[in-house]
Steps between C-alpha positions, in 0.01 A plus 500: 500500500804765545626417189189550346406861641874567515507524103666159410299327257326200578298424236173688389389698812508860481261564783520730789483284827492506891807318617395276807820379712639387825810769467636707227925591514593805421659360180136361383353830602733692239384273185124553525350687213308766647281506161433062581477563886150646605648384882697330723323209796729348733418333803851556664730834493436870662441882383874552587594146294766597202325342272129681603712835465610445164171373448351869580792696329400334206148577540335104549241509781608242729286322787787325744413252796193367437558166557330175445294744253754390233413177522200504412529664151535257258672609155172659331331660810376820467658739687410880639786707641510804719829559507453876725221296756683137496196374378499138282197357424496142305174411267386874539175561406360801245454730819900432587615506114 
């Protein structure tokens, strides 16, 4: 998936994405597109992490420490970010979109 919305092809996807992780290094944080990267999901890391900072620098909303959250989206799931309220919502309904 970092290769993907980092810019490396992988085949025919050219699709902006929410990447849903356990942890992001700073390295991965400085190859995602911000064009293919609507947001960033991880249930680990912190505001203060390196990689959440380059994260914001480079203008990706990011939603850190949410936990088992992460687990439970599937490749697929919907997902609605907030990245200002640290809201993530899987399956959102029309209300939520």
């Amino acid at each position: 998936v970092v290769r993907r919305l980092g810019g490396v092809p992988s085949g025919a996807v050219d699709a902006v994405g929410v990447l849903v992780a356990t942890d992001l290094t700073p390295a991965e944080a400085a190859v995602l597109d911000p064009r293919r990267t609507a947001a960033v999901v991880l249930s680990d890391g912190s505001s203060t992490a390196h990689s959440t900072i380059l994260l914001r620098a480079r203008g990706i909303p990011a939603v850190v420490g949410v936990g088992a959250l992460v687990a439970a989206a599937a490749p697929g799931t919907v997902v609605a970010v907030d990245g200002t309220t640290g809201e993530v919502v899987l399956d959102p309904d029309e209300r939520v979109l």
